[in-house]
C-alpha positions as CSV (number, residue, x, y, z in Angstrom):
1,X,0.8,17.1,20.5
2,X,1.8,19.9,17.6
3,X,1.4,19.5,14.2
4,X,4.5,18.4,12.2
5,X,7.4,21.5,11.2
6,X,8.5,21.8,8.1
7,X,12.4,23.1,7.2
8,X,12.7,24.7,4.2
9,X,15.3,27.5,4.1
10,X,14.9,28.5,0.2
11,X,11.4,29.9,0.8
12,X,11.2,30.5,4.2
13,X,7.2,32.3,3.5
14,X,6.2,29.2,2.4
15,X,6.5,27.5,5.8
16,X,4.2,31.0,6.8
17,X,1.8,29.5,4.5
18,X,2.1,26.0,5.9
19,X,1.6,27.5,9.5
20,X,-1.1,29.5,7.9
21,X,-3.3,26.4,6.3
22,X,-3.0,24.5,9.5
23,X,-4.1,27.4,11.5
24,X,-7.1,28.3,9.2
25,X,-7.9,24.5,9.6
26,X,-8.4,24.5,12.8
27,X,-11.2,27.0,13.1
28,X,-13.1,25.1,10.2
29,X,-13.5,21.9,12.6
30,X,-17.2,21.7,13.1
31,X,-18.2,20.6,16.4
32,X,-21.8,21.0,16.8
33,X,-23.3,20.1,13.3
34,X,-23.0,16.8,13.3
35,X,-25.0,16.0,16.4
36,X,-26.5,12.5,17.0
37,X,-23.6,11.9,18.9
38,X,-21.1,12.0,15.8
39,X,-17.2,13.3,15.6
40,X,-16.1,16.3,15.0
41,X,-15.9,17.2,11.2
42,X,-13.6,19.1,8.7
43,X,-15.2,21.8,6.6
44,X,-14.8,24.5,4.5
45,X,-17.9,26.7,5.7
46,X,-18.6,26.4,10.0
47,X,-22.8,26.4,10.8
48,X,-23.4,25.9,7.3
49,X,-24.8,22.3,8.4
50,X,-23.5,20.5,5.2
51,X,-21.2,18.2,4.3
52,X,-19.5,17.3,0.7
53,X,-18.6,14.1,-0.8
54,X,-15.3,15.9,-2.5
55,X,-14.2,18.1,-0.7
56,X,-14.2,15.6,2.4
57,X,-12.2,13.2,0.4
58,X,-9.3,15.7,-0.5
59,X,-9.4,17.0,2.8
60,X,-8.8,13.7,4.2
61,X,-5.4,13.7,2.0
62,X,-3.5,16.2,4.2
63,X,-4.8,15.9,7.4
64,X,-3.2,12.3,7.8
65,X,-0.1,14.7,8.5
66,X,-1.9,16.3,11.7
67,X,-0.5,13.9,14.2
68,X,-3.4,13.2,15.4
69,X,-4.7,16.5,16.0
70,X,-7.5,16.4,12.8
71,X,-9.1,13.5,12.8
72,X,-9.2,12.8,8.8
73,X,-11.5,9.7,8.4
74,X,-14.6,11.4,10.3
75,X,-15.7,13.0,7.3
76,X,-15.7,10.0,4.9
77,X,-17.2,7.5,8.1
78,X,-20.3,10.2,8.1
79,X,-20.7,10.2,4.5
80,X,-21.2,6.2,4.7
81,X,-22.9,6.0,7.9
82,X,-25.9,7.9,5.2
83,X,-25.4,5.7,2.4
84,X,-28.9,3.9,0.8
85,X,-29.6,0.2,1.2
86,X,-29.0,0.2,-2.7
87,X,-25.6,1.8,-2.2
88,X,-26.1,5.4,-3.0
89,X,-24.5,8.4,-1.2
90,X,-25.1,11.9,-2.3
91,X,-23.1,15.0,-3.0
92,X,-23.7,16.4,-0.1
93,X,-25.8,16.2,2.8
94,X,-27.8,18.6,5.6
95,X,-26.7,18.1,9.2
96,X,-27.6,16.6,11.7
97,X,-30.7,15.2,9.4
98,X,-28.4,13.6,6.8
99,X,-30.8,14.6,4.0
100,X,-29.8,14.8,0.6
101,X,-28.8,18.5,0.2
102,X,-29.2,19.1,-3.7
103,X,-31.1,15.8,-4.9
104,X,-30.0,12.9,-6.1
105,X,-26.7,13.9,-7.3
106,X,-23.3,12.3,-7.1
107,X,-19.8,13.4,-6.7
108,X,-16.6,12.5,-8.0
109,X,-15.9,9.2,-6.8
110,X,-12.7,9.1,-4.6
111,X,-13.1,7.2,-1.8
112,X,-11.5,4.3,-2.4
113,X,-8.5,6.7,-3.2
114,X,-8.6,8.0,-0.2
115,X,-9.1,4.9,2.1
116,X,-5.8,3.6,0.3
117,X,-3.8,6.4,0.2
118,X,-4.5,6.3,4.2
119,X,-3.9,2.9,4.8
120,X,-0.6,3.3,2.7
121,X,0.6,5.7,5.4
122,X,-0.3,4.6,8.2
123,X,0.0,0.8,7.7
124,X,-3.5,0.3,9.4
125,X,-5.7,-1.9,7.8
126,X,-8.2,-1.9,10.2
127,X,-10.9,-0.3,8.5
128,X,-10.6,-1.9,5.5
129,X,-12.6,-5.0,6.2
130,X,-16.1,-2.4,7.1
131,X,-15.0,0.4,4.3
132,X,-15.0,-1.9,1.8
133,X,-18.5,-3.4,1.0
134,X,-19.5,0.1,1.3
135,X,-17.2,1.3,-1.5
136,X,-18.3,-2.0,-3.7
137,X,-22.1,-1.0,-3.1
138,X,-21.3,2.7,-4.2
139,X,-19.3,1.2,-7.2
140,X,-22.0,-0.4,-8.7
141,X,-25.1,2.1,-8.0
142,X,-23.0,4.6,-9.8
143,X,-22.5,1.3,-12.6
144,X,-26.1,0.3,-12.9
145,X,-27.7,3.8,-12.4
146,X,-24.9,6.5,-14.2
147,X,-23.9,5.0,-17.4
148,X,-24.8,5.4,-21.1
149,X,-25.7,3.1,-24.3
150,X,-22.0,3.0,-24.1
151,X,-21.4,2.3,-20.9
152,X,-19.8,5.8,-20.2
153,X,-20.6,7.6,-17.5
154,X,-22.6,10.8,-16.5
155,X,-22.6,13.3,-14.1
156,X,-26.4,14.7,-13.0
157,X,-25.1,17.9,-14.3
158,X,-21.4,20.2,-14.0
159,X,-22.2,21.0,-10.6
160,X,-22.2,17.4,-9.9
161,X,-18.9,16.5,-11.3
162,X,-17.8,19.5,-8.9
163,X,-16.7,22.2,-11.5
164,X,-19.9,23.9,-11.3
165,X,-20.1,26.5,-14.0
166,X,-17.6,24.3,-16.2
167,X,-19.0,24.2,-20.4
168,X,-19.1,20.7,-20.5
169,X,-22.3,20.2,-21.3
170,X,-24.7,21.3,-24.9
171,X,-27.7,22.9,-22.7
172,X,-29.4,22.4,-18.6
173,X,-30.0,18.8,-17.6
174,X,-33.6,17.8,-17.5
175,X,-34.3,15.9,-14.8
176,X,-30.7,15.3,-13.9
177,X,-30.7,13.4,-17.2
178,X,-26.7,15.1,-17.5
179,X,-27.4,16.9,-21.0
180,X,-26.5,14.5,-23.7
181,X,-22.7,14.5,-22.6
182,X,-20.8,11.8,-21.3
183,X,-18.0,13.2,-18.9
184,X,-14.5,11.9,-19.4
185,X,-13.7,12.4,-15.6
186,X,-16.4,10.4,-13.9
187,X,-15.4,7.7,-16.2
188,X,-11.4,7.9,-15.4
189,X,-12.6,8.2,-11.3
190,X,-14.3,5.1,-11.6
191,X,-11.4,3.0,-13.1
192,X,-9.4,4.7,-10.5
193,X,-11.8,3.1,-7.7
194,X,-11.7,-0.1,-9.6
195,X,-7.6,-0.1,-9.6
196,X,-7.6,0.8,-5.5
197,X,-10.8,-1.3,-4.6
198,X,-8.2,-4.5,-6.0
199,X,-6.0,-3.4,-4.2
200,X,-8.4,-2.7,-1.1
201,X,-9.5,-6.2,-1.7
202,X,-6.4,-7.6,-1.4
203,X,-5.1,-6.6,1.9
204,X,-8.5,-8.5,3.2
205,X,-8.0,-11.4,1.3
206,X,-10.9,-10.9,-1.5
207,X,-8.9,-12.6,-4.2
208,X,-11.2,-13.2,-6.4
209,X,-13.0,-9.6,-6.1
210,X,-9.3,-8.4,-6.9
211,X,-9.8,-9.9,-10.1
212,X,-13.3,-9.1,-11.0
213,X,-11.8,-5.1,-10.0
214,X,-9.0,-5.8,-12.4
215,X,-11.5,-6.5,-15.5
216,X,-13.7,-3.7,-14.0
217,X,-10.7,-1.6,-14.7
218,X,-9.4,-3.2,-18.0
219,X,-12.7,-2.7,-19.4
220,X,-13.2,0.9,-18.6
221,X,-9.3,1.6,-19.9
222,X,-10.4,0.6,-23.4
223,X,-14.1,2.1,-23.5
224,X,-12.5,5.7,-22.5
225,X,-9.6,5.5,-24.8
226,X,-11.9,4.3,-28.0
227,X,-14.1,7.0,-26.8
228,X,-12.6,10.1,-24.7
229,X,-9.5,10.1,-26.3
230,X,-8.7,12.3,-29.8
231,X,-6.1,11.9,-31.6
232,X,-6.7,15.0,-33.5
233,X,-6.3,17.0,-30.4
234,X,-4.5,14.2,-28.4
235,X,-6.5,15.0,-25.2
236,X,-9.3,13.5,-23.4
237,X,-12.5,15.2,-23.7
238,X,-16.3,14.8,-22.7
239,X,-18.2,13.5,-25.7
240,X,-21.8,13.6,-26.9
241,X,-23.8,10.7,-26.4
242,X,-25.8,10.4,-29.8
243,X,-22.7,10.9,-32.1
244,X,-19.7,10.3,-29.5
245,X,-18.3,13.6,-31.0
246,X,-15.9,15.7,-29.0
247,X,-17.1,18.8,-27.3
248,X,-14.3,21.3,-28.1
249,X,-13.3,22.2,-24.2
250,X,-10.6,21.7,-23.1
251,X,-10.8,21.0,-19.0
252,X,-8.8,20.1,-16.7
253,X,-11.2,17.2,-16.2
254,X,-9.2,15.1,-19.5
255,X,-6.2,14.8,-16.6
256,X,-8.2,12.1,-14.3
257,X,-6.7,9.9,-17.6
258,X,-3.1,10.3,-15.8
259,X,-4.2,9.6,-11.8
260,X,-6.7,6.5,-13.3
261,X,-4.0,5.6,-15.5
262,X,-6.0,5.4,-18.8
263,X,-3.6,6.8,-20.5
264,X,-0.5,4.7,-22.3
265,X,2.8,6.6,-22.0
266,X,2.6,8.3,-25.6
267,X,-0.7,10.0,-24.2
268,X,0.5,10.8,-21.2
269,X,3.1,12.5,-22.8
270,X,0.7,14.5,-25.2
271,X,-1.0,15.8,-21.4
272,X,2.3,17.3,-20.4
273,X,3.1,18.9,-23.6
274,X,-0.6,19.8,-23.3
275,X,0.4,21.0,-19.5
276,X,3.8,22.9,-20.9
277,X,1.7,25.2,-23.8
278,X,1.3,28.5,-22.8
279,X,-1.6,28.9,-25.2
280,X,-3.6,26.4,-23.3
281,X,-3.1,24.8,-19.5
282,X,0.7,26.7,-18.6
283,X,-0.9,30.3,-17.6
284,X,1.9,30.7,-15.2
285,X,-0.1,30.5,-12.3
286,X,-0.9,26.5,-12.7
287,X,-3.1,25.2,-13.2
288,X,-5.8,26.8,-15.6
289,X,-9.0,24.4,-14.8
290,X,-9.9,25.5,-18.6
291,X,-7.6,25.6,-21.6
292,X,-6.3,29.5,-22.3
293,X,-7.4,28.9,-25.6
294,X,-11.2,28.4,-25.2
295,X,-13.5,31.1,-25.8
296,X,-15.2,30.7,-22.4
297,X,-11.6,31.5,-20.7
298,X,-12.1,34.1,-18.2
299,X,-8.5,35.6,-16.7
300,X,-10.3,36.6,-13.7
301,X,-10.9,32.6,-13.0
302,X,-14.7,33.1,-13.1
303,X,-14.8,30.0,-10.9
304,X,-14.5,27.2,-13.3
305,X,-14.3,29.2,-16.5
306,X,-10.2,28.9,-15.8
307,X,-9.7,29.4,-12.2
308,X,-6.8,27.2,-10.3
309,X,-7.3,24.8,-7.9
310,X,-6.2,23.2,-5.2
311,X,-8.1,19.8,-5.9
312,X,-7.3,19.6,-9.3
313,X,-4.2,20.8,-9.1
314,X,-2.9,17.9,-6.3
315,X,-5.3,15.3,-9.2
316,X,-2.8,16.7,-11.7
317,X,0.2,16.1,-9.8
318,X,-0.7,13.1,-8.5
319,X,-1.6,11.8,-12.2
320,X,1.5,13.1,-13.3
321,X,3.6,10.7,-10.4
322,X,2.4,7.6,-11.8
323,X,4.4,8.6,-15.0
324,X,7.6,9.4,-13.3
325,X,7.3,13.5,-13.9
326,X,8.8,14.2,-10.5
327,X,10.7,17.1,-11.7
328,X,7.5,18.7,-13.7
329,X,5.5,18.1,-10.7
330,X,7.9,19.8,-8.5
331,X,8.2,23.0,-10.4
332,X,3.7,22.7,-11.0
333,X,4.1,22.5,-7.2
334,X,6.2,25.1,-6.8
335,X,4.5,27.7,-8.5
336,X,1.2,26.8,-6.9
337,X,2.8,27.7,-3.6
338,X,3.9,31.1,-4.9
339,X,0.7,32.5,-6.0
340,X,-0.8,30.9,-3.0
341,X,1.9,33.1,-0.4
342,X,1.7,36.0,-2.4
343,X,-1.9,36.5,-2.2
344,X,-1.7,35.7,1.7
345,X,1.4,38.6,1.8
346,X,-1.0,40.9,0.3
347,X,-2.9,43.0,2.7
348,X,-5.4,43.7,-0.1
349,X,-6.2,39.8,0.7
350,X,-4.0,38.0,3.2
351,X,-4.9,34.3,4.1
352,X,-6.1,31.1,1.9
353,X,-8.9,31.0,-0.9
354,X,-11.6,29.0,-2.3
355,X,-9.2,29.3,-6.1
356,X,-6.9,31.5,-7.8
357,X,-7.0,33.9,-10.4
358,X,-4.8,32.0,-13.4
359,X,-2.8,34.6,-15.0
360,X,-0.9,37.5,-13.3
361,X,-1.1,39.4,-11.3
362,X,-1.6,36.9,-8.3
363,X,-5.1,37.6,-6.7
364,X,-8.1,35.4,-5.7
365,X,-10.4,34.2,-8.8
366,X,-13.7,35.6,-9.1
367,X,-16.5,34.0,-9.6
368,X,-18.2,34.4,-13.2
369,X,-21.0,37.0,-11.8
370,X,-17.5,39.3,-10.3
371,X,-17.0,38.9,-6.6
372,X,-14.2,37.2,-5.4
373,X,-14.6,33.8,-4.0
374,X,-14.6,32.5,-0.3
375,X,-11.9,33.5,2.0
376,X,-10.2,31.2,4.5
377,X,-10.7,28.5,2.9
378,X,-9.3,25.6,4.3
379,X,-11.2,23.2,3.0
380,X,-9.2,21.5,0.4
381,X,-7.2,24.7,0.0
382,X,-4.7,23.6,2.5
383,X,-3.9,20.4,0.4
384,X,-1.5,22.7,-1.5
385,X,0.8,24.1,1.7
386,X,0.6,20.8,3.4
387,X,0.3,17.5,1.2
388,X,1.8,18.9,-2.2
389,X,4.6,20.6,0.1
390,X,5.7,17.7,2.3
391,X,5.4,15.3,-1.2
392,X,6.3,17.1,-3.7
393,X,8.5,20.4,-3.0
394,X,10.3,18.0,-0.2
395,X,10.2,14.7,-2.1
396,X,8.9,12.8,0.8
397,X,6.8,9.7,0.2
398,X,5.6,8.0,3.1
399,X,4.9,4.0,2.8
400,X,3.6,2.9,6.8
401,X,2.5,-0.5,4.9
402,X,6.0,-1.5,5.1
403,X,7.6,0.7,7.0
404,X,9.2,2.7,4.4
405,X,10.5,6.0,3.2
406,X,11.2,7.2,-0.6
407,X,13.2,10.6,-0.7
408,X,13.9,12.6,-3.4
409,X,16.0,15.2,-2.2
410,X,16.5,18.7,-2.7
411,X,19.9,19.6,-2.0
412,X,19.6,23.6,-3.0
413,X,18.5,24.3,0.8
414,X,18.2,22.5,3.9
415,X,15.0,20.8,4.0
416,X,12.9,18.1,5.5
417,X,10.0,17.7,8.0
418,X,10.3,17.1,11.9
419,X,8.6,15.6,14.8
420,X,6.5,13.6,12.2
421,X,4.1,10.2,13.4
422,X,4.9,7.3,11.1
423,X,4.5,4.0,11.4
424,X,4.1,3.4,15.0
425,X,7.1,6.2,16.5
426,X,8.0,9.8,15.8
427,X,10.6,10.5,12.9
428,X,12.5,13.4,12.1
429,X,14.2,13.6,8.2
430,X,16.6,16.8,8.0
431,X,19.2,17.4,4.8
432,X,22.2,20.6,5.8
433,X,21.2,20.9,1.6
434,X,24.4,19.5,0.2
435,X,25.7,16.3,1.5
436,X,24.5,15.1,4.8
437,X,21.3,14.0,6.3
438,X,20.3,14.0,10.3
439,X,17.6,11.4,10.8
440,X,15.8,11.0,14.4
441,X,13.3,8.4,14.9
442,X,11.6,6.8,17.8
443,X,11.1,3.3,15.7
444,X,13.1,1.2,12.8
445,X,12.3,2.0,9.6
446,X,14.0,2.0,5.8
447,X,14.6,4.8,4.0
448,X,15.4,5.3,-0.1
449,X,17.3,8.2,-1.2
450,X,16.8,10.2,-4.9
451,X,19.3,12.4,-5.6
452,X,19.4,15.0,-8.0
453,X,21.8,13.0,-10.3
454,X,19.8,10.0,-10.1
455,X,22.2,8.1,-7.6
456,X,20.1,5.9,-5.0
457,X,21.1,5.0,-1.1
458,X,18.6,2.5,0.8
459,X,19.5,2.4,4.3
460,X,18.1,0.6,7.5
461,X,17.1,2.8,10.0
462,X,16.9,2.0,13.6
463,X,15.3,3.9,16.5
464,X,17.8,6.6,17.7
465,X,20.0,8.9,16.3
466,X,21.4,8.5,12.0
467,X,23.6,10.2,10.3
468,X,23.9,10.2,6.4
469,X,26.5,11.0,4.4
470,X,25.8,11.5,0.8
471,X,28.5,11.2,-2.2
């Protein structure tokens, strides 16, 4: 079994990078930590004896396109296998004990995200029915025990919420009280759980927990637009909890409003003219996780005082999806990839980091005390050179729910992916980069095809040999 190849002629170092990622991946699996008979686990860190709630979530987004070989649910099945009668589960947790690792502090809450976006491509809805009152008791701890007057949400502290050193908050938490802020993000992730766990719900028959999800979600749109959303500044920012005043940052945590859908399509327009201002989140090496323009900006990255990365970056893109800006999160794509390669072509460097400096010249970001951040970091690193190049530099949207494949095609260069597991068989998807497409596949499926000019051809594929001709 091999992992799947990627063509892309136009960049051919990317697909170095791609090799790269997969590579450092596979000597971050961590065999021994979990003990107590559990599965192998992805991590960021080897014999560090610790596993995260976030970074297991995003890393679970690209290694669905192992084949096989990286088993991307382990991490997430651990995390609940620890989870409190009341429906609690930590940050992060110590190995093999499974004791909270930095109190009772949460992390951003993706995991119904991620147990879609999984059944989505691989059409298996077999976990579903045990996932799912697990998700539902996390959904309603965070309710009854991480909400305001309000009812807005807080994180414990920045570090929580997963941007560390972030100024998103007026002074240190007492008692992981969360300042006096509430944060716009941990609102926005929890409509986004409410819109998948409907959907979750559905696909087990839960009808009527579909609906309560739907109000869950309804209700949560309209608190964070009457109250994280400025029209002055038309962003989405954190807010104080005794006046609901703004806090002036800028972060990159106002773009959850795109992937939750909070925003209506006026303000998801203000984000990408936000996005496209070189005073504030278009720094040329995308995407700055603090505004240019804030006084705590630090070119150097100084972790999350403007550093890029990977997780935000693929929460940007994603966000920016449900608004139809394929073409904005092609080229956001793009240039993540570059600065990515060039730092792994530079023998000062070489390899895949924790972030990246945001403004030239391409380097690793620093961490606000100076030294660099971690090296081989893959880790949610590798979401970039796998996931956000097989979606969204190749166009390729993968739908194993019903056997389906959306591609919007570059034809600048011969592209596409082969030897790739989907939906029961082996498929292979390869454009010559003007007008005709080789297809190879071991079972039926249906493709759709985006061209440049906007023209659309849906086909039936069956198992064997296809070829397309485009015009």
């Amino acid at each position: 079994m091999n992992f799947p190849e990627i063509i892309y002629d136009k960049k051919p170092q990317w697909l170095q990078l791609y090799r790269c990622a997969w590579e450092t991946c596979l000597q971050k699996i961590d065999y021994d930590s979990p003990g107590k008979g559990n599965p192998p686990i992805m991590t960021c860190m080897p014999g560090v004896l610790t596993i995260w709630q976030w970074d297991s979530c995003f890393m679970a987004m690209y290694a669905k396109y192992s084949n096989g070989i990286i088993a991307p649910m382990n991490n997430l099945d651990l995390l609940y296998s620890f989870q409190r009668d009341d429906g609690y589960i930590s940050m992060a947790y110590s190995l093999p004990d499974g004791k909270e690792r930095y109190g009772e502090r949460v992390n951003p809450p993706l995991f119904a995200w991620v147990e879609y976006d999984y059944y989505r491509f691989t059409g298996d809805a077999s976990r579903i029915a045990r996932v799912y009152p697990i998700l539902k008791k996390y959904f309603f701890w965070l309710k009854n025990n991480r909400r305001r007057k309000h009812e807005l949400y807080f994180f414990e502290d920045t570090g929580s919420s997963g941007m560390d050193n972030s100024p998103r908050s007026g002074y240190s938490a007492a008692n992981l009280a969360g300042s006096d802020v509430c944060f716009v993000d941990l609102s926005c992730q929890q409509l986004l759980a409410a819109n998948y766990l409907a959907e979750l719900a559905k696909v087990i028959g839960f009808d009527d927990d579909a609906k309560m999800w739907q109000t869950e979600a309804e209700e949560l749109r309209s608190l964070i637009n009457r109250y994280h959303y400025k029209p002055a500044t038309a962003f989405y920012h954190d807010c104080f909890e005794a006046t609901m005043n703004a806090l002036a940052n800028k972060t990159i945590a106002g773009f959850w409003s795109l992937l939750s859908c909070a925003a209506d399509l006026k303000q998801a327009q203000a984000l990408v003219d936000h996005l496209n201002d070189p005073k504030e989140f278009n720094s040329g090496y995308p995407i700055p996780s603090l505004s240019l323009d804030d006084p705590n900006f630090d070119p150097d990255g100084g972790y999350w005082l403007g550093s890029a990365w990977a997780p935000t970056n693929y929460m940007v893109i994603k966000g920016l999806e449900k608004y139809q800006y394929f073409d904005l999160a092609r080229e956001l794509t793009a240039r993540h990839l570059d600065i990515m390669t060039e730092v792994m072509l530079d023998p000062q460097y070489g390899g895949i980091w924790e972030c990246y400096a945001p403004v030239a010249p391409a380097r690793p970001a620093r961490r606000a005390e100076g030294e660099l951040v971690r090296e081989e970091f893959c880790g949610w690193s590798a979401i970039g050179p796998i996931s956000m190049f097989i979606e969204n530099i190749l166009g390729l949207d993968f739908d194993g729910i019903n056997k389906k494949v959306v591609w919007r095609l570059d034809q600048t260069c011969r592209n596409g992916i082969k030897d790739l597991n989907f939906a029961g068989g082996v498929i292979s998807l390869i454009c010559n980069g003007s007008d005709k497409i080789s297809i190879s596949s071991t079972v039926d499926f249906s493709i759709e095809i985006i061209q440049g000019n906007g023209k659309h051809i849906c086909c039936k594929i069956s198992a064997g040999e296809t070829e397309i001709t485009l015009g």
